[in-house]
N, CA, C and O atoms as a GROMACS GRO file, in nm:
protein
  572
    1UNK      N    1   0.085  -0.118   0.000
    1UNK     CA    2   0.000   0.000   0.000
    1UNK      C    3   0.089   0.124   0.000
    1UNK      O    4   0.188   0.107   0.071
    2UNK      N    5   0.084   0.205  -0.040
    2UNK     CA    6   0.141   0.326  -0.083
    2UNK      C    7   0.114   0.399   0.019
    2UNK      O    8   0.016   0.384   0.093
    3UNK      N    9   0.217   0.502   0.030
    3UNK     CA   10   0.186   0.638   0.112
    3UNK      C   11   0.122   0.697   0.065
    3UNK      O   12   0.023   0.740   0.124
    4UNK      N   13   0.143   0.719  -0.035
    4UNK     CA   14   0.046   0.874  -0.096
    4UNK      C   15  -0.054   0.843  -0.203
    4UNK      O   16  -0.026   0.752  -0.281
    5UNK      N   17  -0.155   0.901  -0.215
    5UNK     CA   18  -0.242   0.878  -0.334
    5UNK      C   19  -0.211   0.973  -0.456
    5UNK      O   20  -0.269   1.082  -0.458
    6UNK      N   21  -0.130   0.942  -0.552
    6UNK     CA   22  -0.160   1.090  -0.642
    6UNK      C   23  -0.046   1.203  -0.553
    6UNK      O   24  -0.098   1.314  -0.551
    7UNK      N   25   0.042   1.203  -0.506
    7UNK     CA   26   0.126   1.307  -0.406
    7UNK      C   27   0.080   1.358  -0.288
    7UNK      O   28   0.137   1.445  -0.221
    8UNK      N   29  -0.020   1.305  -0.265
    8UNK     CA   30  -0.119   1.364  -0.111
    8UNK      C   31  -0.142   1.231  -0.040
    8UNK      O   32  -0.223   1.144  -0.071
    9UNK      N   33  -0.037   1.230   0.084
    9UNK     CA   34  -0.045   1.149   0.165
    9UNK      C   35  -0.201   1.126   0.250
    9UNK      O   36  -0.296   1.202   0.268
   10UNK      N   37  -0.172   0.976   0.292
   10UNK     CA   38  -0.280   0.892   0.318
   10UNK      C   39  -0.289   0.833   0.462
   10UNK      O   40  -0.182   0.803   0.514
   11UNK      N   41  -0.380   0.816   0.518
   11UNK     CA   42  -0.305   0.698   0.620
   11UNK      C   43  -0.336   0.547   0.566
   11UNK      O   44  -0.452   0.506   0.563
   12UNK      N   45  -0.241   0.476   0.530
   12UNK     CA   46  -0.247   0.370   0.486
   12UNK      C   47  -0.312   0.264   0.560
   12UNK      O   48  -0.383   0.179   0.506
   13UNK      N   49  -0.279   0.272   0.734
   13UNK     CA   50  -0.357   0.190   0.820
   13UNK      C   51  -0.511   0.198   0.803
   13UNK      O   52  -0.575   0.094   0.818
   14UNK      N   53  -0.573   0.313   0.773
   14UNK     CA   54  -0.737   0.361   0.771
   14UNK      C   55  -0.766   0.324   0.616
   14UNK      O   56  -0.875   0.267   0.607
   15UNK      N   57  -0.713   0.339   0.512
   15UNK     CA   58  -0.706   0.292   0.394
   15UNK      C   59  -0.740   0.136   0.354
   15UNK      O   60  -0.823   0.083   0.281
   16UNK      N   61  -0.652   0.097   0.426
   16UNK     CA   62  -0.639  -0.046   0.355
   16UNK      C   63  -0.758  -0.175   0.398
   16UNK      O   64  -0.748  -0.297   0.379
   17UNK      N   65  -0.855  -0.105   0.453
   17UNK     CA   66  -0.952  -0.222   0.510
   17UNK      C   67  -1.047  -0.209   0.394
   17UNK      O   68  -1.128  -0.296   0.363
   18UNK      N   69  -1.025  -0.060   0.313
   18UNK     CA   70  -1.135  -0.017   0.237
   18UNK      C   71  -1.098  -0.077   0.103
   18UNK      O   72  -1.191  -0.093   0.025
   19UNK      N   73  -0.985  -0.112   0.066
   19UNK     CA   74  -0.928  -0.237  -0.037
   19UNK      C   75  -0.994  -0.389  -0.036
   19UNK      O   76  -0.984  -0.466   0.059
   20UNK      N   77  -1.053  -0.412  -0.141
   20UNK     CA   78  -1.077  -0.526  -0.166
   20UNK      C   79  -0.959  -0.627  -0.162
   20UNK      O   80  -0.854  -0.571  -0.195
   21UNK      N   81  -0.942  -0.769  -0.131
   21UNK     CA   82  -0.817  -0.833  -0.145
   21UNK      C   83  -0.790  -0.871  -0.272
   21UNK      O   84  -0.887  -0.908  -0.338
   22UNK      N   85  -0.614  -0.870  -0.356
   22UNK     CA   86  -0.583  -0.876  -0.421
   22UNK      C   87  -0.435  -0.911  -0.466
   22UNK      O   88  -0.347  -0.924  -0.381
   23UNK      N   89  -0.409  -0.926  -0.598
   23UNK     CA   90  -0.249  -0.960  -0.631
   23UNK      C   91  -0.201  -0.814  -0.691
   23UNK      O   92  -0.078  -0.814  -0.685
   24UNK      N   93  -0.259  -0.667  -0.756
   24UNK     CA   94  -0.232  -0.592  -0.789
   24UNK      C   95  -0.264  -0.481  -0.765
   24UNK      O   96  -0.380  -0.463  -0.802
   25UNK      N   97  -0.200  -0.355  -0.702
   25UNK     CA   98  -0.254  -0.286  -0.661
   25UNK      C   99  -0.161  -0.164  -0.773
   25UNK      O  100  -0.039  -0.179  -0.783
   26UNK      N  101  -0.241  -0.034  -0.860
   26UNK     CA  102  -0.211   0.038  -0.956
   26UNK      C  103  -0.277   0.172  -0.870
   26UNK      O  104  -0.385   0.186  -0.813
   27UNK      N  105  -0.150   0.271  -0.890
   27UNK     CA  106  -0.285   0.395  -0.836
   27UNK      C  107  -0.255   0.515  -0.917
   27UNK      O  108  -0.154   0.582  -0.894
   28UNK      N  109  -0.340   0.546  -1.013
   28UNK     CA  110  -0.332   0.653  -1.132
   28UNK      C  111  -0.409   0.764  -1.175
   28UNK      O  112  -0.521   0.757  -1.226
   29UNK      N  113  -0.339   0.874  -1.151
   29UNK     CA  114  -0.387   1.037  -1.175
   29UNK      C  115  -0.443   1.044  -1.273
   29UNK      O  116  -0.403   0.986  -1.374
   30UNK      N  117  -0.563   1.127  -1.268
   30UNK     CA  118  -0.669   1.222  -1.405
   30UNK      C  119  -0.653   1.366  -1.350
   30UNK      O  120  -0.694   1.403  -1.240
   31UNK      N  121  -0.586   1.446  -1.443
   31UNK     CA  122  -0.555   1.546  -1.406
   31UNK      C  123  -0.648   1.670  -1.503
   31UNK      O  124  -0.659   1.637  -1.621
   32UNK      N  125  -0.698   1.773  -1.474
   32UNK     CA  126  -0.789   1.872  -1.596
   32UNK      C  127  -0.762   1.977  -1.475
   32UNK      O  128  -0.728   1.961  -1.357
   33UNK      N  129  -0.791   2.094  -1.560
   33UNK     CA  130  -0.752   2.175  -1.481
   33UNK      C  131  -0.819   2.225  -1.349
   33UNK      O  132  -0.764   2.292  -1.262
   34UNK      N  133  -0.934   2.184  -1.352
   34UNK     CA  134  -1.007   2.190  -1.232
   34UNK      C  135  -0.991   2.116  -1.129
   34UNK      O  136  -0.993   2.171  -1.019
   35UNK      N  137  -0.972   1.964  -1.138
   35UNK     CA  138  -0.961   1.843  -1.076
   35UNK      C  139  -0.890   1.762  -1.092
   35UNK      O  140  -0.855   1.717  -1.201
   36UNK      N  141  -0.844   1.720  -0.952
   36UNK     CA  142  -0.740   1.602  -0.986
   36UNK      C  143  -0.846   1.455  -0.921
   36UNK      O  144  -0.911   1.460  -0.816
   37UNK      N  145  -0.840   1.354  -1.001
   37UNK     CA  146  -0.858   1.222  -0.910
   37UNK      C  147  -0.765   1.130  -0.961
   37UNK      O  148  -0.718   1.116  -1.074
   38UNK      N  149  -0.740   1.051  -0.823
   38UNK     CA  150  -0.676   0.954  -0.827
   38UNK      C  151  -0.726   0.803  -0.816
   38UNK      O  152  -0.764   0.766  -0.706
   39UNK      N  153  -0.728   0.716  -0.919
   39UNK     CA  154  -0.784   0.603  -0.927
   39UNK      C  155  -0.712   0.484  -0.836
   39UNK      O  156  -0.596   0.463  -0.871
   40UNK      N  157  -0.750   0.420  -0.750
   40UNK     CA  158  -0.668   0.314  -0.682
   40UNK      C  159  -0.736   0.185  -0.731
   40UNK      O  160  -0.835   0.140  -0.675
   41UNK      N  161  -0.688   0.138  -0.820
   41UNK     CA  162  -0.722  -0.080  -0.864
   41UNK      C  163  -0.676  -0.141  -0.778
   41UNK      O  164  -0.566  -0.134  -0.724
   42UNK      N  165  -0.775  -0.213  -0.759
   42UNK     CA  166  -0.670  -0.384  -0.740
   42UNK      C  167  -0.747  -0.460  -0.805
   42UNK      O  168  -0.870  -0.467  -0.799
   43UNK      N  169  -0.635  -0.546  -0.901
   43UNK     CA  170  -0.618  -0.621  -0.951
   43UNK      C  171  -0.736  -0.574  -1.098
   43UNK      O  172  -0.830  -0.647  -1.129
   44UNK      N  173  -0.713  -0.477  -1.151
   44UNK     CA  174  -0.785  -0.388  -1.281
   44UNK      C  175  -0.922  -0.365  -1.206
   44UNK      O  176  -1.025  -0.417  -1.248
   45UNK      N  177  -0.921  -0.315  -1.137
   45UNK     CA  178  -1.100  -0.259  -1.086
   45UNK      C  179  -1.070  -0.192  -0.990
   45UNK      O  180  -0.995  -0.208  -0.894
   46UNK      N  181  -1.164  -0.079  -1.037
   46UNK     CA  182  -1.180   0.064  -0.942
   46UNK      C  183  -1.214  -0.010  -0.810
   46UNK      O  184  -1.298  -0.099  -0.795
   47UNK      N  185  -1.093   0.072  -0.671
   47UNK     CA  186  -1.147   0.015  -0.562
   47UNK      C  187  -1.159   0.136  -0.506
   47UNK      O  188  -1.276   0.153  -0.471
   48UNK      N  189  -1.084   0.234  -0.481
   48UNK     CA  190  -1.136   0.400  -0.437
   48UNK      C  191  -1.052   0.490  -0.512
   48UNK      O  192  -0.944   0.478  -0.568
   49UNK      N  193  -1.142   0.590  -0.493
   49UNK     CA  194  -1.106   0.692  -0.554
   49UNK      C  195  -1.077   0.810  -0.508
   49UNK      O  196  -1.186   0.864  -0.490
   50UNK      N  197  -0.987   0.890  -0.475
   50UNK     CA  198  -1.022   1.030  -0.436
   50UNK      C  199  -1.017   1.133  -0.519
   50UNK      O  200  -1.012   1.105  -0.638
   51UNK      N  201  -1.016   1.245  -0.489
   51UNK     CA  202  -1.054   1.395  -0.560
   51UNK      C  203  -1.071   1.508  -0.497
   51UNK      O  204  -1.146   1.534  -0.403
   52UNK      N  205  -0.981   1.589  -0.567
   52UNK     CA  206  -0.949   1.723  -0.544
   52UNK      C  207  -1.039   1.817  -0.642
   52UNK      O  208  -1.027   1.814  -0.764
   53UNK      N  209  -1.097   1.871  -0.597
   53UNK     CA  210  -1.173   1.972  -0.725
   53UNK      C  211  -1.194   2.146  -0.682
   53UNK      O  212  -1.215   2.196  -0.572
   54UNK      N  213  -1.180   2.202  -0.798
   54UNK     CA  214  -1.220   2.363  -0.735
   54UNK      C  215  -1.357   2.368  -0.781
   54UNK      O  216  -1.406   2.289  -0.863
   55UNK      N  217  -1.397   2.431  -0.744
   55UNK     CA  218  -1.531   2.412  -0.689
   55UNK      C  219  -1.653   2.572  -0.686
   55UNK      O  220  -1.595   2.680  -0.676
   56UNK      N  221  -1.777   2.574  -0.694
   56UNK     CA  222  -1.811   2.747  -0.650
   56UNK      C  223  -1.782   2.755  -0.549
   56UNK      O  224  -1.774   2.644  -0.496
   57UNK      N  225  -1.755   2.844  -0.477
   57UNK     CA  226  -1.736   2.901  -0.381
   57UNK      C  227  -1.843   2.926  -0.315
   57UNK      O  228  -1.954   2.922  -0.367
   58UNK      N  229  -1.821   2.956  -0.187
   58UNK     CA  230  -1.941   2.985  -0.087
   58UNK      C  231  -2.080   2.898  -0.059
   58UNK      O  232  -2.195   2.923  -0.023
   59UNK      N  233  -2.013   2.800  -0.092
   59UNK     CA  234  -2.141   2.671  -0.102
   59UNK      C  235  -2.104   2.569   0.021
   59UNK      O  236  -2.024   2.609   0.106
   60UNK      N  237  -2.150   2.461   0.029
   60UNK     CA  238  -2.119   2.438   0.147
   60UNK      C  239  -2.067   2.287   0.086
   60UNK      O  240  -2.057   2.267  -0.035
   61UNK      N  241  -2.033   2.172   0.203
   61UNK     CA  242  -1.975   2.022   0.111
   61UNK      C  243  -2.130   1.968   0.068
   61UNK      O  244  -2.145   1.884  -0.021
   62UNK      N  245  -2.223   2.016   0.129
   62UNK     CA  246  -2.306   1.893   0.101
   62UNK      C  247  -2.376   1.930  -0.023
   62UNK      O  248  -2.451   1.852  -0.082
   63UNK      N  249  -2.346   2.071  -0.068
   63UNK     CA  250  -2.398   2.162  -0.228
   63UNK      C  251  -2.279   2.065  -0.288
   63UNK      O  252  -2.302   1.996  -0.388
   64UNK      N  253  -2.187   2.062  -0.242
   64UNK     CA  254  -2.045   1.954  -0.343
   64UNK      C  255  -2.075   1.803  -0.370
   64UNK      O  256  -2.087   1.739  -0.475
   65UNK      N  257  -2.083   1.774  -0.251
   65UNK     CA  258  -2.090   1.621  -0.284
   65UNK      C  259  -2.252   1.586  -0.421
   65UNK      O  260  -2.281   1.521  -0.522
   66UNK      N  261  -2.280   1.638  -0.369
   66UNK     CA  262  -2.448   1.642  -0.443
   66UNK      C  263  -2.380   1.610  -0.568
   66UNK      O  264  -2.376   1.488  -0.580
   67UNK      N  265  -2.316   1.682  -0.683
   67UNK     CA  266  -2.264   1.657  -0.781
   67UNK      C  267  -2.190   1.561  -0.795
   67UNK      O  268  -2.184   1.512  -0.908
   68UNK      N  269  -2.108   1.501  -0.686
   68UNK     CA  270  -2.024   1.379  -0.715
   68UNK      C  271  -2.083   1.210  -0.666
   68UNK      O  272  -2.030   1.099  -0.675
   69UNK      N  273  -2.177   1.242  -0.628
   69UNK     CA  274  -2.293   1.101  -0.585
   69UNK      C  275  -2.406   1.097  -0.556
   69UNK      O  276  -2.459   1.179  -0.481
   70UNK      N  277  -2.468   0.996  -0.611
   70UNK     CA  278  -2.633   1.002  -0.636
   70UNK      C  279  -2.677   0.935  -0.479
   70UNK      O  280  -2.797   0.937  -0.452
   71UNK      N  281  -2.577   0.875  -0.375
   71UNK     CA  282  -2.618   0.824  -0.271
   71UNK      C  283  -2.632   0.973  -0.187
   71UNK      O  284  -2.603   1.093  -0.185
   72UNK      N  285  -2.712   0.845  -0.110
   72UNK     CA  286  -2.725   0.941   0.040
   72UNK      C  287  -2.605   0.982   0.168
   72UNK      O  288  -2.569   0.892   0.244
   73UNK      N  289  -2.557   1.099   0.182
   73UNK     CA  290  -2.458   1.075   0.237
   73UNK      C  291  -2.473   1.220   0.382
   73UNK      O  292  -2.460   1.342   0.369
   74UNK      N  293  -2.506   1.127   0.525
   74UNK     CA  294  -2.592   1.187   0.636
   74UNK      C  295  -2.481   1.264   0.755
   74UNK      O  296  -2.495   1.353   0.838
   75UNK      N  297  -2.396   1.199   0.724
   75UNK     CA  298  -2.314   1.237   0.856
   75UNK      C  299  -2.202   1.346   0.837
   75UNK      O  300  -2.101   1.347   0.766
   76UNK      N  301  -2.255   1.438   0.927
   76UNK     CA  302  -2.140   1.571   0.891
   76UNK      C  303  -2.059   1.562   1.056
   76UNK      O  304  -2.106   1.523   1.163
   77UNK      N  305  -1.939   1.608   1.026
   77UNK     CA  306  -1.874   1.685   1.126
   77UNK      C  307  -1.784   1.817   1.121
   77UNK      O  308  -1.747   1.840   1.006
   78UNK      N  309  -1.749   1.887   1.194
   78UNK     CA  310  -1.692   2.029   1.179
   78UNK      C  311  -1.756   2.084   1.129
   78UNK      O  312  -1.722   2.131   1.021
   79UNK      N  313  -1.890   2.106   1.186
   79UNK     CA  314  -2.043   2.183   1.147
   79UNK      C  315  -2.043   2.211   1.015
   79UNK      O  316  -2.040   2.326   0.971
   80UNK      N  317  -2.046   2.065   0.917
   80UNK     CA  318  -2.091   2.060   0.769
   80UNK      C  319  -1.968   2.034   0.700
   80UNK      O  320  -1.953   1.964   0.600
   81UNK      N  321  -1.863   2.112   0.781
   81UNK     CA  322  -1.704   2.101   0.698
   81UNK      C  323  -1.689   1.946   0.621
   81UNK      O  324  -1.641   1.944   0.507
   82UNK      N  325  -1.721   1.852   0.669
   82UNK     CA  326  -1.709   1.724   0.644
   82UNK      C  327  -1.832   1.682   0.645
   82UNK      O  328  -1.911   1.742   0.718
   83UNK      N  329  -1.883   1.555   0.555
   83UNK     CA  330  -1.970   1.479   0.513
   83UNK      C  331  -1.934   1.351   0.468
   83UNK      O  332  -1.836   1.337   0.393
   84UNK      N  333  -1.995   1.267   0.501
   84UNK     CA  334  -1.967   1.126   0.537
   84UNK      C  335  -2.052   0.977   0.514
   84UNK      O  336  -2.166   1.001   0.552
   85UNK      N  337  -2.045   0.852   0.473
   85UNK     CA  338  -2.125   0.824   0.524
   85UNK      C  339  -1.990   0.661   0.492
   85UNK      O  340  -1.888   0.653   0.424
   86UNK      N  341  -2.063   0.559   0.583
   86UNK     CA  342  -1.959   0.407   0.603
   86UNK      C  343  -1.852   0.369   0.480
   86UNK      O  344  -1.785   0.266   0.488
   87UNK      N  345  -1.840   0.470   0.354
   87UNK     CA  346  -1.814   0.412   0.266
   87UNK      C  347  -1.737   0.527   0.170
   87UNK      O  348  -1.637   0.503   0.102
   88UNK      N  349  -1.816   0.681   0.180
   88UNK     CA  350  -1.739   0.763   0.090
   88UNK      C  351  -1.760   0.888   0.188
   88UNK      O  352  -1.867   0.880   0.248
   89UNK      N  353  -1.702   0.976   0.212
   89UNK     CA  354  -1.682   1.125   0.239
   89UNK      C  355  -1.629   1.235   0.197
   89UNK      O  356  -1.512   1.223   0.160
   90UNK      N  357  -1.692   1.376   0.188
   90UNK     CA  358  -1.637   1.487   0.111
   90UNK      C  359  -1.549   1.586   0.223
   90UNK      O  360  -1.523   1.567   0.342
   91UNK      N  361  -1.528   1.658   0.163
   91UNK     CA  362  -1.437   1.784   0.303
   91UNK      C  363  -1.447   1.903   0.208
   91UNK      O  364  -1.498   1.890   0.096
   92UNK      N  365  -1.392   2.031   0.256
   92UNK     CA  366  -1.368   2.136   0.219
   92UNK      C  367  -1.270   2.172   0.240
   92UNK      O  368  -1.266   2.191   0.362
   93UNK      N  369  -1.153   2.202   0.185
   93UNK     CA  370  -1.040   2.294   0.240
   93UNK      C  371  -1.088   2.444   0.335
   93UNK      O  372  -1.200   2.496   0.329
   94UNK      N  373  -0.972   2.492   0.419
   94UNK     CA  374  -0.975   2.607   0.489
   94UNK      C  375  -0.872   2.667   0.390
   94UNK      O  376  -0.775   2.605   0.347
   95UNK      N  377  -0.910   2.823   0.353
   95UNK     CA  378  -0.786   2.903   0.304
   95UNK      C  379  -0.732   2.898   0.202
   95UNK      O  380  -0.638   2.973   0.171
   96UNK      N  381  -0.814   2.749   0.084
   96UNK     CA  382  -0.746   2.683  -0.044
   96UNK      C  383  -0.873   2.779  -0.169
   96UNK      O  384  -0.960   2.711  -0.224
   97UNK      N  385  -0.864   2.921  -0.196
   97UNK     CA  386  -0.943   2.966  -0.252
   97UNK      C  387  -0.884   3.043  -0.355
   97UNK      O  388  -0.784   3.114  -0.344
   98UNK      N  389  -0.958   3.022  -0.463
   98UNK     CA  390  -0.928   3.119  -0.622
   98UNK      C  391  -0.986   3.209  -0.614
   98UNK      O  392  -1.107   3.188  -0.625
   99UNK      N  393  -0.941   3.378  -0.590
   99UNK     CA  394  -1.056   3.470  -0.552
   99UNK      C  395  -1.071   3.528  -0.703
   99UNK      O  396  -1.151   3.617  -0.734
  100UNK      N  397  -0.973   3.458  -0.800
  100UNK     CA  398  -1.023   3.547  -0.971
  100UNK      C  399  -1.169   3.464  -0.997
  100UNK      O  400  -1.269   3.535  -1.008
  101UNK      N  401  -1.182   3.353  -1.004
  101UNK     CA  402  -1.266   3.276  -1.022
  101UNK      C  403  -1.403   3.276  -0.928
  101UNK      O  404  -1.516   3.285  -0.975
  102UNK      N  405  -1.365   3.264  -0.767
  102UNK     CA  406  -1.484   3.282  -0.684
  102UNK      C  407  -1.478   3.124  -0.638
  102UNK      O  408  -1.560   3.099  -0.550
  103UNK      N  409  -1.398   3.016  -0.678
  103UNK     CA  410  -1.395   2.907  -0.654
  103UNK      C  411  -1.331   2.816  -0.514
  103UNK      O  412  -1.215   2.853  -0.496
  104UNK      N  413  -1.362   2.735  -0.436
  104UNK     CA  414  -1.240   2.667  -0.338
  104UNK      C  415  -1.231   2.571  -0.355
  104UNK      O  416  -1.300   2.514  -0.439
  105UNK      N  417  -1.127   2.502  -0.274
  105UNK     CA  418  -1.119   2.359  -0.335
  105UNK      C  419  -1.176   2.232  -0.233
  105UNK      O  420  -1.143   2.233  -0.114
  106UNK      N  421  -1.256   2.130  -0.285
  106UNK     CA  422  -1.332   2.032  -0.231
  106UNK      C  423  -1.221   1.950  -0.234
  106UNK      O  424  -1.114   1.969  -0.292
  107UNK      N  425  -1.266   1.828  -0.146
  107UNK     CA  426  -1.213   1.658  -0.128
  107UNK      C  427  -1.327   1.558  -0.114
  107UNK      O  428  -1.445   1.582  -0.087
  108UNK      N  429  -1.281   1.465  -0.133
  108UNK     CA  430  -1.374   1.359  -0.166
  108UNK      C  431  -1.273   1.245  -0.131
  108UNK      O  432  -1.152   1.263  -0.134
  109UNK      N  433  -1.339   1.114  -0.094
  109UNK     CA  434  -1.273   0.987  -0.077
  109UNK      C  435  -1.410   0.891  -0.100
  109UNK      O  436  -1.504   0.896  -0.020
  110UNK      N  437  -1.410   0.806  -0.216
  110UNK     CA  438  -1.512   0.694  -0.224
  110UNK      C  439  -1.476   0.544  -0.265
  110UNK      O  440  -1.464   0.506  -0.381
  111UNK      N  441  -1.459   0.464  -0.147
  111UNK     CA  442  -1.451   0.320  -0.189
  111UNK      C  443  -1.552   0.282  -0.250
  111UNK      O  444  -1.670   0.289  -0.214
  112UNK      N  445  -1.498   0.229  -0.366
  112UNK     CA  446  -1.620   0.169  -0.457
  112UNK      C  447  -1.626  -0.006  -0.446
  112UNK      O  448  -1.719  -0.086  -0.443
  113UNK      N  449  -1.463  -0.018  -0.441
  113UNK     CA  450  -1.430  -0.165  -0.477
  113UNK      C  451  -1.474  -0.301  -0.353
  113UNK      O  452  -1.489  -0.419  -0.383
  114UNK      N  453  -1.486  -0.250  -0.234
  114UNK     CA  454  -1.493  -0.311  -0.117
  114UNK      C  455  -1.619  -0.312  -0.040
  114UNK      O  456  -1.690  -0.211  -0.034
  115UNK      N  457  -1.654  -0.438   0.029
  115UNK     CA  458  -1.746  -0.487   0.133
  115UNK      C  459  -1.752  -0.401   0.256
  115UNK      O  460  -1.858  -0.372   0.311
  116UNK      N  461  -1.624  -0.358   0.300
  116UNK     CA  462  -1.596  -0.288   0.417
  116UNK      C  463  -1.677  -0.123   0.433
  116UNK      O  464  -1.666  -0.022   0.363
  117UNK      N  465  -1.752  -0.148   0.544
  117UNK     CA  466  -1.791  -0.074   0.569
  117UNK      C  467  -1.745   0.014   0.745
  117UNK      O  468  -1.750  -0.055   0.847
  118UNK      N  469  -1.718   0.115   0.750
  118UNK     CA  470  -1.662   0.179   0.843
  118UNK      C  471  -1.691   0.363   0.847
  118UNK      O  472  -1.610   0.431   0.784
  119UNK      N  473  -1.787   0.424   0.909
  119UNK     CA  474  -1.822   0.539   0.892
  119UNK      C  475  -1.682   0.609   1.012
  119UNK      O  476  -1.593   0.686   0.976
  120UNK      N  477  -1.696   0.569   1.115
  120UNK     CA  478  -1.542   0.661   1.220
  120UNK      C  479  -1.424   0.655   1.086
  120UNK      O  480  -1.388   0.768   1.055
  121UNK      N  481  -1.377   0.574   1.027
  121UNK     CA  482  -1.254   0.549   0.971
  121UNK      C  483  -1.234   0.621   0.865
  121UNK      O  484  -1.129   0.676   0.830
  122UNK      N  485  -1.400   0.622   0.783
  122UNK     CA  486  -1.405   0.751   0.682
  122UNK      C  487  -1.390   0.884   0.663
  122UNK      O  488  -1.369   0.977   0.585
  123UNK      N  489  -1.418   0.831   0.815
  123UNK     CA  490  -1.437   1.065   0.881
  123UNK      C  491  -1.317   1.066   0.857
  123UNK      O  492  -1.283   1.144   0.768
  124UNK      N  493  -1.175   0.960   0.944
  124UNK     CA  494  -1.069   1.005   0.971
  124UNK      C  495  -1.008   1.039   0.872
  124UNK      O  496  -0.915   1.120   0.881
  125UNK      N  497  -1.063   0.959   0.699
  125UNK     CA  498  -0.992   0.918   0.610
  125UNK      C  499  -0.987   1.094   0.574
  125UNK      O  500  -0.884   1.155   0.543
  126UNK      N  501  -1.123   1.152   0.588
  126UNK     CA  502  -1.132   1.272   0.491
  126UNK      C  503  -1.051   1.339   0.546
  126UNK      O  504  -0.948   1.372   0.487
  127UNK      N  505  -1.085   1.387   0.704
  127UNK     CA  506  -0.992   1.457   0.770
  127UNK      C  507  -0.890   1.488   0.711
  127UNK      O  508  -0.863   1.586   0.640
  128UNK      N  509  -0.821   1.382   0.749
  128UNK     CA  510  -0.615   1.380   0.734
  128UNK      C  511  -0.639   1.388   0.595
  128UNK      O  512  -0.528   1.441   0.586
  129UNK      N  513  -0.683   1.385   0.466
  129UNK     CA  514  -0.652   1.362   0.360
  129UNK      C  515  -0.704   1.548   0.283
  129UNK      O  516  -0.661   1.616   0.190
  130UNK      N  517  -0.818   1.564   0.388
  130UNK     CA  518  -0.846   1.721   0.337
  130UNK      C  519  -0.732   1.809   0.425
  130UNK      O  520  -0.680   1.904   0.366
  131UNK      N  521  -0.695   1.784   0.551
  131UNK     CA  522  -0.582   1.854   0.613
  131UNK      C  523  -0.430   1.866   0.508
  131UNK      O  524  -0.363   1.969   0.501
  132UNK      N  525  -0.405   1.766   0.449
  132UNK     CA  526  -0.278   1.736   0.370
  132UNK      C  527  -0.269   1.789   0.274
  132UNK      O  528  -0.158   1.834   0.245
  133UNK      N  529  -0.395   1.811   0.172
  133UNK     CA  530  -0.435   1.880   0.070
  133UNK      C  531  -0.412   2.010   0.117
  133UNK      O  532  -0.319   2.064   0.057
  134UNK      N  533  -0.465   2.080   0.203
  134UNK     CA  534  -0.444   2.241   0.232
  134UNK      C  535  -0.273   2.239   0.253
  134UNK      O  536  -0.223   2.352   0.251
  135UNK      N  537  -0.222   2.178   0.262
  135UNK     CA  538  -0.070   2.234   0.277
  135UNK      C  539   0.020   2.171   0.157
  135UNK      O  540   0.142   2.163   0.162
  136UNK      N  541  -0.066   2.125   0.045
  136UNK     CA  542   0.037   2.094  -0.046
  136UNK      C  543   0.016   2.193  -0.151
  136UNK      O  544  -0.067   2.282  -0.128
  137UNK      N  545   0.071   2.193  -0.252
  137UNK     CA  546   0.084   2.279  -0.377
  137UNK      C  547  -0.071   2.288  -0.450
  137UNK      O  548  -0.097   2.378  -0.530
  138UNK      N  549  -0.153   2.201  -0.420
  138UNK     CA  550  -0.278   2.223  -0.536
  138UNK      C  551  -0.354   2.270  -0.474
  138UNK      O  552  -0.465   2.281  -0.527
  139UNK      N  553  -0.332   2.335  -0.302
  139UNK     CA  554  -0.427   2.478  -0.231
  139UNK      C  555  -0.374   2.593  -0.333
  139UNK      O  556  -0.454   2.676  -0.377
  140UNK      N  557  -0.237   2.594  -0.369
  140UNK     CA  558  -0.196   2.696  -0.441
  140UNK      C  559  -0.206   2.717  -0.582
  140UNK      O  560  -0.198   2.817  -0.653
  141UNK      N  561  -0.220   2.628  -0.597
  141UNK     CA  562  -0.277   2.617  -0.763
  141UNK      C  563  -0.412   2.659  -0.773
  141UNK      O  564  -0.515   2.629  -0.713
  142UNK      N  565  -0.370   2.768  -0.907
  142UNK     CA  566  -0.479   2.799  -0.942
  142UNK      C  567  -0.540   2.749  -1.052
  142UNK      O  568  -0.466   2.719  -1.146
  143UNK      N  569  -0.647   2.734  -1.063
  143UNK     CA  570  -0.725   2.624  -1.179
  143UNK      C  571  -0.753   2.738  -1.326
  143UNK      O  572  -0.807   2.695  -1.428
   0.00000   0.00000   0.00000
């Protein structure tokens, strides 16, 4: 299991339950100028995914996620900052904003590939993974 997804570290311990079992594990960037996601396989099949996206501004995660999944997704923490549910969660960066555009930048984490279900582990996943994002280079990038 890799440290980083795409250059934005992970915790691999909270990660890896959300992996289906396998002999191959591939993890590969889609990059446009708005969004980055990173595809994680095992063994040729989408098992999660994350994503970085800029985003409108002044909206909240759960105006975000809305666009990136047709499920239901109930559980917020850091009064909305985060949204959640056993399987995929969104975040918002603090401070990661395009003020030419009006845009900020979202996170996302969705196991697709796996049985495992775990809503605490997801929160943590977004957390640390939207915290890491605000201090790397694509808060500073502008889209």
């Amino acid at each position: 299991m890799p440290g980083t997804l795409c250059g934005i570290r992970v915790d691999a311990k909270e990660l890896t339950p959300f992996l289906p079992p396998g002999k191959k594990l591939s993890v590969k960037p889609k990059v446009n100028p708005a969004s980055t996601w990173c595809d994680v396989r095992v063994d040729g099949k989408l098992a999660v995914r994350t994503v970085q996206t800029w985003w409108q501004g002044g909206h909240d995660t759960a105006y975000f996620l809305r666009g990136q999944t047709l499920e239901r997704v109930e559980e917020t923490a850091d009064g909305g900052r985060y949204v959640y549910s056993d399987w995929q969660a969104f975040g918002k960066t603090e401070d990661c904003v395009d003020e030419k555009y009006g845009q900020e930048l979202y996170t996302g984490i969705q196991a697709y590939g796996s049985d495992h279900r775990d809503a605490d582990a997801m929160k943590r996943l977004i957390v640390s993974f939207t915290e890491t994002v605000e201090k790397s280079d694509e808060c500073d990038r502008q889209p």
